[in-house]
N, C-alpha and C positions, 0 to 999 in steps of 0.2 A: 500118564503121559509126562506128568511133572520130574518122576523119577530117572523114565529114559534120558530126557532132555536134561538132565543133572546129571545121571553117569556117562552120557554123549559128551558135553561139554568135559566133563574131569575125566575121560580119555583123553581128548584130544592135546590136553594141556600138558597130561603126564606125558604123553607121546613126544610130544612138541622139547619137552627137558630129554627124554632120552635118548633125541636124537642132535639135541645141541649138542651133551655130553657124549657121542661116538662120535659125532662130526671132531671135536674137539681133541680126542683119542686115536683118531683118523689121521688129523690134520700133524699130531706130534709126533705119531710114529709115521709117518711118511716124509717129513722133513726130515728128521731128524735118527731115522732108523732104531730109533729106543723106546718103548713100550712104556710111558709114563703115569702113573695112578694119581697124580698130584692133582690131579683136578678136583677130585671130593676133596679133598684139605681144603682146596682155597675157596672154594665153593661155601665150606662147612663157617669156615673164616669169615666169609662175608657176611653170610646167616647171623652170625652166632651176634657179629658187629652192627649189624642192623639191627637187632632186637637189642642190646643193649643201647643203644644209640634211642630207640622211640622209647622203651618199657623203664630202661633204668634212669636216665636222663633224661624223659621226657621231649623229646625234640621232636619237631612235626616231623612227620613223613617224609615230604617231599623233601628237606633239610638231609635229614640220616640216608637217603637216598641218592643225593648227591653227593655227601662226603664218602660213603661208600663205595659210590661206583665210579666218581670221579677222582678222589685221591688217596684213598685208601687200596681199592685194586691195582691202580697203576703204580703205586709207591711200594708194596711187598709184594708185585709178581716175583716169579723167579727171571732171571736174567736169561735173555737170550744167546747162547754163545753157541756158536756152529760147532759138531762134535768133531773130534781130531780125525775120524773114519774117514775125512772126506766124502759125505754122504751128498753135502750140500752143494758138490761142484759139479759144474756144468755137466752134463754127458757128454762124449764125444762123438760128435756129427759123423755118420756110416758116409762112406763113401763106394760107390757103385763102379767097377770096370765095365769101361765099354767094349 
């Protein structure tokens, strides 16, 4: 029983990630009409920074957790910039003859 309830739990969790990351693959190409893979880099980025951050420098958790997600993620996202398609503009409102 201990095993179900361990690979129940580490389903749910991995599930839970792969569908942040298509929500997130979802949400870029339907803005944006461009099919973008940048998400593992930044993802890998954050990783990679968080374990340096606790294992190499020693810093609590909750510390590298905050620098992390609070100003390190927001400081080397990529830029948001509408693409020149015009993908991001309004649709134009269907008008019906009576």
């Amino acid at each position: 029983m201990t095993t179900f309830l361990t690979y129940t739990i580490l389903g749910l969790v991995l599930g839970s990630v792969y569908s942040i990351a298509a929500s997130g693959l979802v949400l870029t190409y339907n803005t944006s009409g461009i099919f973008n893979f940048a998400h593992g880099a930044q993802a890998m980025f954050g990783t990679f920074l968080y374990w340096h951050c606790t294992e190499r420098w020693g810093w609590p958790v909750w510390l590298a957790l905050i620098v992390v997600v609070g100003v390190a993620a927001p400081r080397w996202a990529p830029p948001c910039t509408p693409p020149s398609c015009g993908a991001c503009a309004a649709p134009p409102t269907s008008r019906r003859s009576s």
